[in-house]
C-alpha positions, 0 to 999 in steps of 0.5 A: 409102529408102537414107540410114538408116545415114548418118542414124544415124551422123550423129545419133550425133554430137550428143555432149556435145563437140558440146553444149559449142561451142554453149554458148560461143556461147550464153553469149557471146549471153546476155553480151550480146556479140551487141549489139556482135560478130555471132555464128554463128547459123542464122536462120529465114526465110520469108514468113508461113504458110510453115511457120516453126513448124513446122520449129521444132516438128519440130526441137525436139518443142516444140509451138510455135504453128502455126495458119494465123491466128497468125504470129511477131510476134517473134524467137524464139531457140530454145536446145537442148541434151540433157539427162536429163530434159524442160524449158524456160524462157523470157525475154525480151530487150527490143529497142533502141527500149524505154524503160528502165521498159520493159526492167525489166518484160520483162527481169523475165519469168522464169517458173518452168521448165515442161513443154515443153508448156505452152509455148503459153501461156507464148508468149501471156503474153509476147505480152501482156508486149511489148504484142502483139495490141493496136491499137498493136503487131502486131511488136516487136524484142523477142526471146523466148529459149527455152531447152529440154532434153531426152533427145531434144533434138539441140545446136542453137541457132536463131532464127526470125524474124517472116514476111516480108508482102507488103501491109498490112492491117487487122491489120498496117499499112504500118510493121509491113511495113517493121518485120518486113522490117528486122529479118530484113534485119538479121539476114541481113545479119549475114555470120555467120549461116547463113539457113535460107530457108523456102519453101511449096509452096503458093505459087509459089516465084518469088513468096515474097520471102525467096530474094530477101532472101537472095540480096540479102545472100548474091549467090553463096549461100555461108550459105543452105540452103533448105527446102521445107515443104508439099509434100503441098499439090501435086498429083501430076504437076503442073508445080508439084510438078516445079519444086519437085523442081527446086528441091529437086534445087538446080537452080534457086535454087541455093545451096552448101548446097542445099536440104532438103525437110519434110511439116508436120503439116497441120490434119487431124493437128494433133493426132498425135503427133511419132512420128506425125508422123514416121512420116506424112512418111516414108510420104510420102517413100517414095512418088512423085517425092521418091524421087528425092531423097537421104534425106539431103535429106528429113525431120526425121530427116535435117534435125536433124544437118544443121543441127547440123553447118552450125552447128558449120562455121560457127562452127569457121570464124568463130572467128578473125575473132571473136576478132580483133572481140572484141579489137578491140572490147576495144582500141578500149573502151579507149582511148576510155575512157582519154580519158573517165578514171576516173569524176569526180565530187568536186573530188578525183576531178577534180583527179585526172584532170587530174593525169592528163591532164597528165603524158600531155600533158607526156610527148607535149609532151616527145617533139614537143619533143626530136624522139622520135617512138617513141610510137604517137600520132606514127603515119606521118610521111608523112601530114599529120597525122602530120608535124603531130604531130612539133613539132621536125621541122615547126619545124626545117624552118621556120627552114631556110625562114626562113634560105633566104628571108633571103637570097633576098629578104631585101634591098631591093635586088640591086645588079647590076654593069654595065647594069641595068634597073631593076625595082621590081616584082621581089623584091628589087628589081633596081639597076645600081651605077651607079644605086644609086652616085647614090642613095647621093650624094643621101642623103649630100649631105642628110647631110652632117656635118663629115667631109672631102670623099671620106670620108663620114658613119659613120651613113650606112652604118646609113641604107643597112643599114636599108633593105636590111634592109626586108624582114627584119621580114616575114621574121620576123613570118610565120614566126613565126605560121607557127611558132605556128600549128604548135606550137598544132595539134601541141597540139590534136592531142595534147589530142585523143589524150589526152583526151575533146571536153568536157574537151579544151574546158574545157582550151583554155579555161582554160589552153591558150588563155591559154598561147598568148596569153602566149606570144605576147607573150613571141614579139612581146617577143623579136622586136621586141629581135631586130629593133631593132638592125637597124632603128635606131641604127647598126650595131655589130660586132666581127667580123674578117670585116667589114674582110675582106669590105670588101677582098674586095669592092673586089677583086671589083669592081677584077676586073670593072673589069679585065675589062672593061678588057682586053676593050675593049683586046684588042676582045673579045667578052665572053662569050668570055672572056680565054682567047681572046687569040691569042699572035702578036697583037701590043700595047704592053705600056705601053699594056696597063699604062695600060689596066688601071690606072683613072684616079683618082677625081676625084668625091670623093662618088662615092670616098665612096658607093663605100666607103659601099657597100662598108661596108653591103654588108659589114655586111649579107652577111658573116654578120654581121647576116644571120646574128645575126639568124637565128640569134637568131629560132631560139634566143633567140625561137623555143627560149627563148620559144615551145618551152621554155614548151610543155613548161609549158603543162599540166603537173601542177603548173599543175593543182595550182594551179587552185582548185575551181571551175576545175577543175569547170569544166574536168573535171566530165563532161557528160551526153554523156560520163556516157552515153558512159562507161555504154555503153563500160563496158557493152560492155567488160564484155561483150567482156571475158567473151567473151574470158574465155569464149573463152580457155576454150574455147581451152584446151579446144579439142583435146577440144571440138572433136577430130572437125573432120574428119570425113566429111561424108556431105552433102557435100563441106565446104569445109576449117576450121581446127581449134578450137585454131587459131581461138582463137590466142594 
């Protein structure tokens, strides 16, 4: 076969560079990192008695167990490396479901290194730790971990998973079939694992459920290669040992990748040895259809420097999203610890935390409070949750609401010059003057004191004004609790940030909620002071622009007089205005004068209620009451009562103050947190090695890693950034 030099020259890479990338990403797995980040891996897969062991077996020389009755019942991560001289250990990884006295024992088998071929019984005394072979357990989610070194070991790492079954039977129930199909799903499923889908010639391809699997979770086949095992089982020239040469040729199941073709020891030559069994499966590709078939796609030999090379790629090619998953698991262990706080166990370490706790929330409170909104809890002030978290803007636009509705609707009535219908139902309520004048005499003829006649009582100017203000109290009590309601989610929200769910709950507890029910005590006090003046006794200023607003009133109403006046003198059309008066039309300048001038009142109450109405109209429009009442809801009510006490809501010396009981009420970690601190912890200290070992490797990375592009005689490779690129900063 032609291919021999290629072979050659691509074992030859199996260098010591090579060797040292793996390790970084077997030292990452033996961190523990793979629990929390996927890692590079090439994973073995195929339906029972496909052949599994046996690749592994020809990959490694390690005599793994291939009888056709024994099947992996496990995951089985094959380590290995180079070395001068023969070895091999084992362990055992213990799966998510085991107990904790469970983890101890398994994670306590370490035998003493071995002679690679006494690894069949080390297998079988592993079988026996993780409870295999029993009535019980037929397939755990255990993980046997092998790690073997020798002279003629190729740098490779590979995980071989439990065969896939097609049916339950009287060794393997229904929840083994759904257990092992889980697993390798899982493992595929991982986007940085290479899948090596291992297919038997004995059995009709279409049928074997792992290109299935495969295609499931990887549709366009980017990270599968497959492999062929058996095919000294077909007969020659039959139709199926030519669709299996279709397949090998990648003409039917095609994958990026391709596929790779091995002839196993069969039981005949269970006993030769590896030489022998190489020598065997290169006779048997020398001969027949697979001479149609590179070299480079055929036999062990060709299959070793493959897998290293597709290993190396893929994990040269996930480098950058791994390092960004590493930090970004860093980050979010952080921050979730950051909320938990330092361990707390005594009164001290708790008043500690709270101390802690306190000066974060003041300095968040602060900023909502003032407006600087530079801290990254604010986030985007477009979204909901960010403008709720921004205290100073939500209240400042309230009170522009609160001023703006105080003088749309803040009246009981709208006083309408000329004819009006009047409308009760509307806000505020619609009234001509002429109707509102009678209102005023009927008030003041039941009140009536010793003033003269035309004049009128001072205290009836108060009666008018309390009730044009009506509306003002209900004004101010729903902004009020729309303002309060604002400031408590601004709180929680900041609470949420700062610290976790149990001790966020113990603060609303015992000083969050209590804060706010004094606060609105202090609100409902100043409110109601802010109100009264408005509501009883009599009306009280000292502002020059009530007697200005008198006169100008008088005048704007003596204006429309007089516009009315000259329209019916002129007999024009009013919303034509006066401009339309014709120079050449004649009229008497005396009766011009007589129309324009009104005739004196008569009705002394009706001379009274008029300048009554000016008198409360004055007093209501002039910013006089409207605009005290305003401003003192926003800074007497609303600054000095509500958003100043805020910033003393929590502060350290409130938690100074407490005594021991309250604050183990509010501080000591509930179990859930105890567990939570445990697992983030755990975690943190396994992402954080895995930087540290990455970062190494970045520093190294030009001599790890300085033949990235070199040929590839398989094929055309897709372009991968070199190793110093990948590590960033």
């Amino acid at each position: 076969m032609d291919g021999d030099a290629d072979i050659d020259r691509l074992s030859s890479l199996q260098s010591k560079d090579h060797g040292q990338l793996l390790d970084v990403i077997d030292l990452l797995r033996s961190q523990g990192i793979n629990h929390y980040v996927s890692l590079p891996q090439l994973i073995v897969c195929g339906d029972q008695s496909s052949g599994k062991s046996s690749v592994l077996e020809a990959v490694s020389r390690i005599p793994f167990p291939t009888k056709d009755s024994l099947c992996t019942r496990f995951a089985t991560e094959l380590i290995l490396r180079r070395g001068p001289t023969p070895n091999v250990i084992v362990t055992i990884i213990p799966g998510k479901e085991r107990s904790d006295e469970e983890r101890r024992t398994l994670v306590g088998f370490q035998p003493p290194t071995v002679h690679i071929k006494e690894l069949h019984s080390l297998i079988d005394e592993a079988n026996k730790v993780m409870g295999l072979g029993s009535t019980t357990r037929a397939f755990t989610d255990d993980v046997l971990r092998v790690e073997a070194s020798g002279p003629e070991q190729p740098h490779l790492t590979l995980v071989d998973l439990p065969g896939l079954i097609h049916a339950e039977n009287n060794k393997q129930s229904a929840s083994d079939v759904e257990l092992v199909s889980s697993l390798v799903q899982s493992y595929m499923a991982n986007a940085r694992s290479i899948i090596l889908a291992v297919v038997s010639a004995k059995n009709d391809y279409a049928n074997q459920i792992v290109t299935r699997l495969a295609r499931n979770v990887d549709p366009n086949g980017k990270r599968t290669l497959g492999i062929i095992t058996k095919p000294d089982t077909l007969h020659v020239g039959s139709e199926s040992e030519n669709d299996f040469l279709h397949l090998a040729m990648n003409k039917d199941v095609m994958f990026r990748l391709g596929w790779h073709t091995l002839r196993n020891r069969d039981y005949s030559h269970r006993d030769c040895s590896t030489e022998e069994r190489d020598e065997i499966e290169r006779d048997f590709f020398s001969r027949g259809v697979w001479t149609r078939l590179s070299a480079r796609n055929l036999g062990i030999a060709a299959l070793k420097p493959r897998l290293s090379r597709v290993l190396e790629d893929q994990i040269i090619s996930e480098l950058p999203s791994l390092i960004h998953d590493v930090k970004s698991g860093i980050q979010d262990c952080r921050a979730r610890l950051s909320r938990l706080g330092e361990a707390r166990a005594t009164p001290e370490e708790r008043r500690r935390y709270l101390v802690h706790i306190s000066q974060s929330f003041g300095s968040l409170i602060s900023a909502t409070v003032n407006g600087v909104y530079m801290h990254e809890f604010f986030g985007d002030a477009r979204t909901d949750i960010g403008y709720n978290k921004r205290v100073r803007a939500v209240v400042q636009n309230l009170l522009l609401q609160f001023a703006d509705d105080i003088r749309r609707e803040g009246h009981e009535q709208q006083i309408v010059e000329g004819e009006c219908q009047k409308d009760s139902h509307s806000i505020p309520e619609r009234i001509s003057r002429s109707d509102y004048m009678e209102d005023v005499r009927e008030l003041m003829r039941r009140s009536r004191g010793s003033e003269l006649p035309g004049t009128f009582n001072p205290l009836i100017v108060g009666d008018l004004f309390y009730r044009q203000a009506r509306p003002w109290k209900r004004l101010v009590e729903q902004f009020k609790g729309r303002i309060l309601g604002a400031t408590r989610t601004a709180v929680e929200l900041i609470l949420i940030y700062v610290t976790d769910e149990t001790t966020r709950e113990g603060l609303l507890r015992e000083i969050i909620n209590p804060a706010f029910e004094r606060f609105t005590q202090q609100l409902d006090g100043k409110v109601a002071e802010i109100i009264r003046p408005h509501q009883t006794g009599h009306p009280i200023t000292y502002n020059h622009y009530f007697t200005e607003t008198i006169q100008k009133a008088r005048q704007e109403h003596a204006k429309n007089d007089q516009i009315r006046r000259l329209n019916a003198f002129f007999k024009l059309r009013p919303e034509l205005g006066l401009s339309y008066v014709h120079s050449h039309q004649g009229f008497n300048t005396g009766d011009l004068l007589n129309a324009l001038n009104p005739p004196v009142e008569h009705d002394m109450d009706r001379f009274a209620c008029s300048e009554a109405t000016y008198c409360m109209q004055a007093y209501y429009q002039i910013k006089v009451a409207m605009k005290v009442l305003v401003d003192n809801f926003a800074v007497l009510a609303i600054e000095n009562r509500l958003l100043d006490s805020l910033l003393e809501t929590l502060s350290p010396d409130t938690v100074m103050k407490l005594n021991d009981r309250v604050i183990s009420d509010i501080a000591a970690e509930s179990e859930d947190s105890l567990t939570e601190r445990a697992g983030v912890t755990k975690k943190l200290e396994a992402l954080d090695a895995g930087l540290q070992t990455l970062n190494r490797l970045g520093q190294h990375g030009s001599a790890v890693y300085h033949f990235a592009d070199r040929p590839d005689p398989q094929e055309k490779r897709p372009s991968v950034p070199k190793l110093n690129k990948a590590i960033g900063d």
